[in-house]
C-alpha positions in Angstrom: 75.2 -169.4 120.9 73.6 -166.6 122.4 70.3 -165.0 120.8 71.4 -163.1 118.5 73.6 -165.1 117.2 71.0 -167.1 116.3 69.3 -164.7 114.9 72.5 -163.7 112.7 72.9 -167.1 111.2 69.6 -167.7 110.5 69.2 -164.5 108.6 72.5 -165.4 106.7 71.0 -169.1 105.7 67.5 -167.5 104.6 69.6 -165.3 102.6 72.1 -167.9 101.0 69.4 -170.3 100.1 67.2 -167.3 98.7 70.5 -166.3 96.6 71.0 -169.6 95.4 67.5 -170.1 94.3 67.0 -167.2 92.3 70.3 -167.6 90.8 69.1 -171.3 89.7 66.1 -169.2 88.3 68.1 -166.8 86.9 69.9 -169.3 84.8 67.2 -171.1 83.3 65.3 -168.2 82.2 68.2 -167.1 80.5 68.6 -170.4 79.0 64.5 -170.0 78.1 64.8 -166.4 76.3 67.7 -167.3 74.0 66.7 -170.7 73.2 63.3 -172.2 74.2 62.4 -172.2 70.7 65.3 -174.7 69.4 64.8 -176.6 72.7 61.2 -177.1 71.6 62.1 -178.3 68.3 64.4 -180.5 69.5 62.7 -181.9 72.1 60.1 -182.6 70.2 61.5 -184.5 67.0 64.1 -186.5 69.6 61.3 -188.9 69.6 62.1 -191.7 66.9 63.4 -194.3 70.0 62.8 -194.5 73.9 66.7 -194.1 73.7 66.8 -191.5 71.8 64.4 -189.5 73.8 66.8 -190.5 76.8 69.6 -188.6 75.7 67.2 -185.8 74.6 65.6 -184.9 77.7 69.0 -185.2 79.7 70.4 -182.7 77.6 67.3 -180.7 77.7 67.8 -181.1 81.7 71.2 -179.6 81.4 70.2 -176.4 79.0 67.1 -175.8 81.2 68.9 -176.7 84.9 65.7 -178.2 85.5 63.8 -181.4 85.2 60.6 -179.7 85.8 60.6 -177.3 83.3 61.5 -180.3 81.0 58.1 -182.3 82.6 55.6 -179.1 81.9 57.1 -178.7 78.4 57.3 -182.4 77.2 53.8 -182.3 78.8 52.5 -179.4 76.3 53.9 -181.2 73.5 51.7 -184.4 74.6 48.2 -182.3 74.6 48.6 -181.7 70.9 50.2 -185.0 69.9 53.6 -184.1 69.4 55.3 -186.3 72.0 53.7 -190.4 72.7 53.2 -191.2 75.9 56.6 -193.9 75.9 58.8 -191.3 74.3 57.5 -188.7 76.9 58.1 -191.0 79.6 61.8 -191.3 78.2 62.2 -187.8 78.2 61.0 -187.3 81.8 63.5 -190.3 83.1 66.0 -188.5 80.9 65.4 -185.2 82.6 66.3 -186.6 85.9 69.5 -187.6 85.0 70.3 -184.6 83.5 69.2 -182.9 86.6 71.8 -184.7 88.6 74.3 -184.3 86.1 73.8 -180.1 86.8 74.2 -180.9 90.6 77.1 -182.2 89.8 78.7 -179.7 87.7 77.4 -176.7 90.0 79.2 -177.7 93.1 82.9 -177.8 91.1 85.0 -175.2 93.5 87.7 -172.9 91.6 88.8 -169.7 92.9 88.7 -168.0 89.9 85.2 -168.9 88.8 83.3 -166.9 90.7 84.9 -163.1 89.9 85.5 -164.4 85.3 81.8 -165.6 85.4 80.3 -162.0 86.9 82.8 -160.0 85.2 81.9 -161.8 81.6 78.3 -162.1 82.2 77.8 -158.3 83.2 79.6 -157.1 80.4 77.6 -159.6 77.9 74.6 -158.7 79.3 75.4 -154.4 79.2 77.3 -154.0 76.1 75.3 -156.4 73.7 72.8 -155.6 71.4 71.7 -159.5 70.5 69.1 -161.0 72.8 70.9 -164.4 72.8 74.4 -162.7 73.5 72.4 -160.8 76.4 71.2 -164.3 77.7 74.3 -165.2 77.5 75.7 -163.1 80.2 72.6 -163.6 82.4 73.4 -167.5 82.6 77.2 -166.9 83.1 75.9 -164.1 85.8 73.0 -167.0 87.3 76.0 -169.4 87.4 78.5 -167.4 89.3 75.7 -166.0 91.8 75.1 -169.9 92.0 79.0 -170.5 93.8 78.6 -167.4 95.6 75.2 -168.9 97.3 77.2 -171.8 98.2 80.1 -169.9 99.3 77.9 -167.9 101.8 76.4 -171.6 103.2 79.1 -172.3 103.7 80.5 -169.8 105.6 77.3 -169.2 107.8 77.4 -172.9 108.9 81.5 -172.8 109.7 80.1 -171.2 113.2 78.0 -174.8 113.8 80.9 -176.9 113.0 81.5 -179.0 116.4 78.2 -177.5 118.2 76.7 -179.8 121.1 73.2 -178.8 120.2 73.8 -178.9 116.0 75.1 -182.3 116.4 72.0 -183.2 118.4 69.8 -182.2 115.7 71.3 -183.6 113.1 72.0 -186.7 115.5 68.0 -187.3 115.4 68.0 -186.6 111.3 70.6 -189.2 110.6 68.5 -191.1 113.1 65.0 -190.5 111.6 65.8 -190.9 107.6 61.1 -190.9 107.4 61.3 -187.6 108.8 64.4 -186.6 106.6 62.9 -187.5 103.9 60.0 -185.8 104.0 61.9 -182.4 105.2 63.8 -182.8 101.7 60.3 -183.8 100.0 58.8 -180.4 101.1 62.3 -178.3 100.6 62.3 -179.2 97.2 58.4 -178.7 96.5 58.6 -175.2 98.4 61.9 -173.7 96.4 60.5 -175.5 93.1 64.0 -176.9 92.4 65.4 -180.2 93.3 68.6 -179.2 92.0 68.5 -175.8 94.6 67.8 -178.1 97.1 70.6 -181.1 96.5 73.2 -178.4 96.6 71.9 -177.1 99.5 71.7 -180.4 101.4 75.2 -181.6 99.8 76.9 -178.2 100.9 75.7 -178.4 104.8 76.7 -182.3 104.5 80.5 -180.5 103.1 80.4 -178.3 106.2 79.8 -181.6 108.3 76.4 -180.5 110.0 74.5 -182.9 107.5 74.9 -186.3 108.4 75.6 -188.5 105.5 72.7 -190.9 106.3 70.5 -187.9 106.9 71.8 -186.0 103.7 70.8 -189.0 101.8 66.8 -189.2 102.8 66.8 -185.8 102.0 68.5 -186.1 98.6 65.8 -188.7 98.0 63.0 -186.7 99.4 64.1 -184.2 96.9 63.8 -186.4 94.4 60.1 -187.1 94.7 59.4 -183.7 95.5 60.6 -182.8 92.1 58.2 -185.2 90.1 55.7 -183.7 92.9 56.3 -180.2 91.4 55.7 -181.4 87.8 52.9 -183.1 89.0 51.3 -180.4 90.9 52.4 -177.9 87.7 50.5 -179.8 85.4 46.7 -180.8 87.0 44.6 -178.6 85.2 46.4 -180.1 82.0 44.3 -182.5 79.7 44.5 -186.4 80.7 46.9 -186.9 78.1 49.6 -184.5 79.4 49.2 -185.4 82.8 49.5 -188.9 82.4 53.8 -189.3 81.6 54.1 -186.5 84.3 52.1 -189.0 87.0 54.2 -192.0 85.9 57.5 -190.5 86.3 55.6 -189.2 90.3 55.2 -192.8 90.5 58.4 -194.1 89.4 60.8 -191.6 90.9 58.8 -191.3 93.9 58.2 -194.6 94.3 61.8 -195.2 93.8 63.6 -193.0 96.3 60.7 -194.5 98.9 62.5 -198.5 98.0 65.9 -197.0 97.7 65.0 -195.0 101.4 63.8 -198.5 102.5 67.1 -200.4 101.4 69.6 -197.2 103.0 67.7 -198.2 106.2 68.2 -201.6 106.4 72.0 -201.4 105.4 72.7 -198.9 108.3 73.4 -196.0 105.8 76.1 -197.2 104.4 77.4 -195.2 101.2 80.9 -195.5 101.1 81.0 -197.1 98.1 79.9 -193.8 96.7 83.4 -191.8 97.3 85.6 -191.0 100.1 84.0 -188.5 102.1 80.2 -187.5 102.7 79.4 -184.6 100.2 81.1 -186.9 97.4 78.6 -190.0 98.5 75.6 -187.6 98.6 75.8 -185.7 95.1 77.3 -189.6 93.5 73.7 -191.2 95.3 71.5 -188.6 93.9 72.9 -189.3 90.1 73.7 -193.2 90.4 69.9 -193.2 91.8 68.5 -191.3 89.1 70.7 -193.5 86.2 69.3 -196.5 87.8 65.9 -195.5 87.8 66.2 -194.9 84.1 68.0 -198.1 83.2 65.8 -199.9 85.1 62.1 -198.4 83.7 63.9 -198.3 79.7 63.2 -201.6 78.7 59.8 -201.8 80.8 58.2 -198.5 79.7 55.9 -200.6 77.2 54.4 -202.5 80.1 54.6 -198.7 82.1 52.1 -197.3 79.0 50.1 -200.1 79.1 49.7 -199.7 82.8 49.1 -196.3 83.2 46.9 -196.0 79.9 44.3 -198.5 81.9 44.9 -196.1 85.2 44.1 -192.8 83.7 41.6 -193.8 80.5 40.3 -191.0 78.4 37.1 -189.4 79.8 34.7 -186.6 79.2 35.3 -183.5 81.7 32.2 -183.5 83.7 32.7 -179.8 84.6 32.9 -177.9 81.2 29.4 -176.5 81.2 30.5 -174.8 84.2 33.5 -173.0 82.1 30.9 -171.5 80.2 30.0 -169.2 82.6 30.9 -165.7 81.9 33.1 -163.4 84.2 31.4 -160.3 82.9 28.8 -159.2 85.8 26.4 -156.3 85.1 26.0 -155.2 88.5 29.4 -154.1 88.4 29.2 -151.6 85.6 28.5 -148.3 87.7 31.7 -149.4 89.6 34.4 -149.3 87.0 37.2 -150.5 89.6 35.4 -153.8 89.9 33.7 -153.9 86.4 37.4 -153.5 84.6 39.0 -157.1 86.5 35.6 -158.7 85.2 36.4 -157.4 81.6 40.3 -158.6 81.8 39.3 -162.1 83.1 37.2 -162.3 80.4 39.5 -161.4 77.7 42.2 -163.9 79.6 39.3 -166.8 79.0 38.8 -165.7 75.1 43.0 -166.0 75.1 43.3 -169.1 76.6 40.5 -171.2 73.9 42.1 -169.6 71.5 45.6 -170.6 72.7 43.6 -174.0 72.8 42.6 -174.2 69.6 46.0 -173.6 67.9 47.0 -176.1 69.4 45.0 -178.5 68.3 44.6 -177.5 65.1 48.5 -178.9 63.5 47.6 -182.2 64.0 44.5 -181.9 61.4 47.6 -181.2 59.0 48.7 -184.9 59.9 45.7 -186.7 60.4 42.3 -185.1 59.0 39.6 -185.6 62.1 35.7 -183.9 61.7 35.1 -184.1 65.2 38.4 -182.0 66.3 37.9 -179.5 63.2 34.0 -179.0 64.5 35.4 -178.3 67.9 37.3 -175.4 66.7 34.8 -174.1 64.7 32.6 -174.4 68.0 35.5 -172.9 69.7 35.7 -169.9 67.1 31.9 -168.9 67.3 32.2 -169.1 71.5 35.1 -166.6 71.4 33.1 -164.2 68.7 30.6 -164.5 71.4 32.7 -163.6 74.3 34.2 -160.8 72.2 30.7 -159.1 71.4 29.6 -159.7 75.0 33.2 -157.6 76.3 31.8 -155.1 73.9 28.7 -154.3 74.8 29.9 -155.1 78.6 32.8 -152.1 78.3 30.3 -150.4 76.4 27.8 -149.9 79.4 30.0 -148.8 81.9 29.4 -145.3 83.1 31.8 -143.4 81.6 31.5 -140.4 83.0 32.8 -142.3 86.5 35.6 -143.6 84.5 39.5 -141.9 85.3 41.7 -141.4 82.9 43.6 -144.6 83.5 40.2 -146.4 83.8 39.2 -145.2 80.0 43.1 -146.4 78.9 42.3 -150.1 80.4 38.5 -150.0 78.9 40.1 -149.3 75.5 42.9 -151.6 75.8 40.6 -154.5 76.6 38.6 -153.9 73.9 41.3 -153.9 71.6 43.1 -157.1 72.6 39.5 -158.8 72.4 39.5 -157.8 69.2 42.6 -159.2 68.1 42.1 -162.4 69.8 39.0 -162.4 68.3 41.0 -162.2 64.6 43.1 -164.8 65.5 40.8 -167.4 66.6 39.1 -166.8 62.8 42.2 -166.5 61.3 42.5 -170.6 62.9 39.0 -172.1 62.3 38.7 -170.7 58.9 42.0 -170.8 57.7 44.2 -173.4 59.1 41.5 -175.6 59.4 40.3 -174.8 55.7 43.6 -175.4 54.6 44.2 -178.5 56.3 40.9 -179.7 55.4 41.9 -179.0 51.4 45.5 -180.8 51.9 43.3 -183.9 53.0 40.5 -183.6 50.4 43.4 -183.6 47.8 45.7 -186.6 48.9 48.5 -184.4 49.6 51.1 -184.1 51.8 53.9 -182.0 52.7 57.5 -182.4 52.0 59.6 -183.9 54.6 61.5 -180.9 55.1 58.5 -178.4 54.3 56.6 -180.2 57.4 59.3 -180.1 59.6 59.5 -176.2 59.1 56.1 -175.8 59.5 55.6 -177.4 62.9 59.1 -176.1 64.4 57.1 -172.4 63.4 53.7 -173.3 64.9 55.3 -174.4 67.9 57.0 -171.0 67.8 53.9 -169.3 67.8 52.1 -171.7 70.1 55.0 -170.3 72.6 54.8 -167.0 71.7 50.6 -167.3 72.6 51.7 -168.4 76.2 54.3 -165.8 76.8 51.2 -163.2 75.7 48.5 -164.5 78.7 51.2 -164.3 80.6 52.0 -160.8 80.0 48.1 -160.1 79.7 47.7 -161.8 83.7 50.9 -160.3 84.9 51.4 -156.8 83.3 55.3 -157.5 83.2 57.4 -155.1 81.2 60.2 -157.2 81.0 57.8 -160.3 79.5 56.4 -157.2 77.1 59.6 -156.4 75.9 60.3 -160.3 75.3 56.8 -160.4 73.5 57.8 -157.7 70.6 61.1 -159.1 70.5 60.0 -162.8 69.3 57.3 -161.2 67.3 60.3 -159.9 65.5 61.6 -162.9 65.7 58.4 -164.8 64.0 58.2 -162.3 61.0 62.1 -162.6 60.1 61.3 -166.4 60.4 58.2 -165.8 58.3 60.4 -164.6 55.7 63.2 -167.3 55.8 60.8 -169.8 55.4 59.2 -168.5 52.7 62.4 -168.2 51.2 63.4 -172.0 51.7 59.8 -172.9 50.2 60.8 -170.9 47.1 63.8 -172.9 47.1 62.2 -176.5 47.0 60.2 -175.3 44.0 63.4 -174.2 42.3 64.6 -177.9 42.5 61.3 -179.1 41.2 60.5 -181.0 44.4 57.0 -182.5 44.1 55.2 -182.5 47.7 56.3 -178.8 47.2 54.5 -178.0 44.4 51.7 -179.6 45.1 51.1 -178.2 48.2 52.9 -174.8 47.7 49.8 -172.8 47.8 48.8 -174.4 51.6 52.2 -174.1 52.7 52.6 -170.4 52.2 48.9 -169.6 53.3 49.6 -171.6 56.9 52.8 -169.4 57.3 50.7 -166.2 56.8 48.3 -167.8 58.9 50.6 -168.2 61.7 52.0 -165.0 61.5 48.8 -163.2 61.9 48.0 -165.2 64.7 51.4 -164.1 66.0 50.8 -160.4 65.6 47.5 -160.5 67.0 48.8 -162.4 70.2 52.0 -159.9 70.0 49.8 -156.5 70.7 49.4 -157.4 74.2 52.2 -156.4 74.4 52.3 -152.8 73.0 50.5 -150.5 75.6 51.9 -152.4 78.5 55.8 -151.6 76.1 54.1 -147.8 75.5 54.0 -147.2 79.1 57.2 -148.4 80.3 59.0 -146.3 77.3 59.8 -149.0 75.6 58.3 -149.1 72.3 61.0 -146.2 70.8 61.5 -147.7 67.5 59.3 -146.5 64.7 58.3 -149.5 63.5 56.9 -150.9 66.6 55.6 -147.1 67.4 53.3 -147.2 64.2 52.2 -151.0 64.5 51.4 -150.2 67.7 49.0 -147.1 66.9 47.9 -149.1 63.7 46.7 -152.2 66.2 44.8 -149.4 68.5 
């Protein structure tokens, strides 16, 4: 194979595996925009047995094409008590399988697949109006790009096929399964998909340049670089999110290591698996993963206890250095560097108020002083920050300032402010109102619960999707971030309706706590809106806000 050649096929493999990543990607965040919220809820209440929460994060696996983004979610449900450490440890074994399961389903071959899925998704995604009909056509668009990625792997590698110097390559990584391993390990890690990378490995071990023994260490290595993903994903998380996310490193990584160890000693031999080598790779990577979780079910209590002892609660000894401020006066005569030290400063007063939201359902539950003072700690900080952006914006030399600079200045100022509403709108009104359902002896009704932690959770999303917009600038995010806080107000409404309804049928917990229950919705949904005006000038600029009701929110918010 001459030079350029070389060059040829490598450029055709970079762009196959790129193609193939991004249209994994493409299919879960279609998957995220039309239904993240009823994923939430579901994942969330599947709970009730380790068995249970099995079966739900497999299917979560399968929606989101991803045990990963199963991991980081199940993980955010764990910071705010949603989701025990044993049933989160279910979901994550689940996850894996349901992983698998996608591998599986992803390399079927039909002819006719590739040309229905493109042509339905385009048209879905053009001619609808509905945002879940639209997301609709980008997963049906994400899986046909996925057998076209294949498709062109396989056609770049038919050239190899029978090459003296291929074979002797993959000679050494049939021979070397440590080294394999680890190349699958870091493949996995680097495209942030195992299930990218088990396709990828299966299809070259179709085209037979992957030797079987080979294609199974990296299959494996794959494996724990998955957990290694979630794990990495997830370090800055509180102790109690990060601990199911470091037992499933430690039990899936520490399984494909022993199941690496037995493929070794038995020579490589996988034909129980199926009848030829892509069949035996795809069937190891789900038998393994099944295994794994029939093996940790019944032990998970012992698990808990173990890694409970490992990673104990403790105080973080850095978080007087988080109190330092990213507002620095020497900057102010130099509005291109004063500006970034405003916006990371607003970012900080949006994340601890993201943070106390999400503590503060769980005082609904179970009443606690300590965690009701730290929001009310929380709440004065971020008043502080807020005055201190103020008088920061306030003193830079406007006369220096361009056009664009004075549009950013007042932007800032205005998004403080409205994080600065909704972190009041928590500490004295959720926590007020939670306080007053303990004082009284109430509680909610079962249903009247339910509704209000599937909407908090929908707001607690909506929050993240807004510091993302706010650290990225993304239109396309902005447009999403209007859209759900449509989507939270029409909510809003049903719920209030469904409330209404309980007190027509003379439910007791309903009248009882009818007065809380409607003040926490409002509660919520100002929280929402405040959150939501991120959004706006980022949608203004991009031409997007052309409706009039968003038009005169938007000027009413500036």
């Amino acid at each position: 194979m001459n030079d350029t050649s070389i060059i040829l096929f490598a450029l055709h493999i970079a762009g196959a595996a790129a193609l193939l990543i991004w249209a994994v990607r493409l299919l879960r965040t279609g998957v995220e925009r039309a239904f993240s919220v009823q994923l939430r809820a579901f994942l969330r209440r599947s709970n009730t047995n380790r068995l249970q929460a099995l079966v739900s994060g497999a299917l979560a696996a399968l929606c989101l094409q991803s045990a990963t983004a199963v991991a980081v979610l199940v993980s955010n449900f764990a910071t705010k008590g949603g989701v025990g450490l044993l049933a989160g440890m279910a979901i994550l074994l689940g996850a894996d399988i349901g992983s698998a399961i996608v591998s599986q389903i992803l390399l079927v071959r039909q002819e006719f697949l590739i040309p229905l899925l493109l042509l339905c998704g385009v048209v879905l995604f053009l001619r609808s109006s509905r945002n879940e009909i639209r997301q609709l056509g980008r997963m049906l668009i994400g899986v046909g790009l996925i057998f076209v990625s294949l498709d062109m792997i396989r056609a770049a590698t038919g050239p190899l096929i029978g090459s003296p110097a291929t074979a002797g390559v993959m000679g050494y990584l049939a021979g070397d399964l440590v080294t394999s391993f680890f190349i699958g390990g870091l493949f996995a890690w680097g495209v942030h998909s195992s299930v990218a990378a088990v396709l990828f490995f299966v299809t070259l071990t179709a085209q037979g340049l992957l030797p079987p023994s080979g294609a199974a260490a990296m299959v494996l290595g794959a494996n724990a670089g998955g957990a290694l993903l979630a794990y990495v994903l997830t370090l800055t998380a509180p102790t109690t999110a990060r601990r199911m996310v470091m037992a499933n490193l430690v039990l899936r990584g520490g399984g494909a290591a022993l199941v690496l160890l037995v493929l070794a000693k038995s020579a490589g031999n996988l034909n129980w698996l199926g009848a030829d080598a892509a069949r035996q790779i795809i069937n190891l990577h789900l038998v393994f993963n099944i295994g794994l979780a029939l093996f940790c079910l019944p032990l998970l209590s012992w698990i808990v206890a173990a890694t409970l002892k490992l990673m104990p609660d403790r105080e973080d000894a850095v978080s007087a250095l988080s109190q330092s401020s990213a507002l620095d006066p020497t900057t102010l005569d130099r509005p291109s560097r004063a500006l970034p030290c405003a916006a990371r400063e607003v970012m900080k007063m949006g994340e601890a108020t993201e943070t106390m939201l999400r503590s503060s359902m769980a005082l609904f539950q179970t009443w606690d002083v300590p965690t009701a003072k730290a929001i009310t700690k929380q709440s004065e900080d971020v008043s502080k920050q807020h005055a201190d952006i103020k008088g920061f914006l306030a003193g830079l030399n406007h006369k220096q300032l361009s056009e664009t600079e004075r549009d950013k200045a007042s932007e800032l100022a205005s998004i403080a402010f409205n994080l600065e509403t909704a972190a009041n709108a928590i500490s004295q009104n959720l926590v007020s109102q939670a306080e007053q359902l303990s004082a009284n002896g109430l509680e909610f009704s079962e249903d009247g619960w339910s509704e209000l932690t599937d909407f908090h959770d929908r707001v607690l999303s909506n929050t993240q999707l807004a510091l993302s917009v706010l650290m990225t600038g993304a239109p396309d995010a902005a447009r999403q971030l209007l859209r759900a806080k449509d989507k939270v107000r029409k909510a809003e409404q049903k719920l209030q309706e469904r409330h209404l309804a309980r007190l027509r049928k003379n439910i007791p917990a309903s009248f009882d706590t009818s007065h809380i229950h409607q003040d926490t919705l409002r509660t919520l949904k100002t929280i929402n809106a405040a959150f939501a005006t991120i959004g706006h000038p980022i949608a203004a600029r991009s031409g997007d806000l052309l409706s009039t009701r968003l038009s005169t929110k938007s000027k009413a918010n500036g």
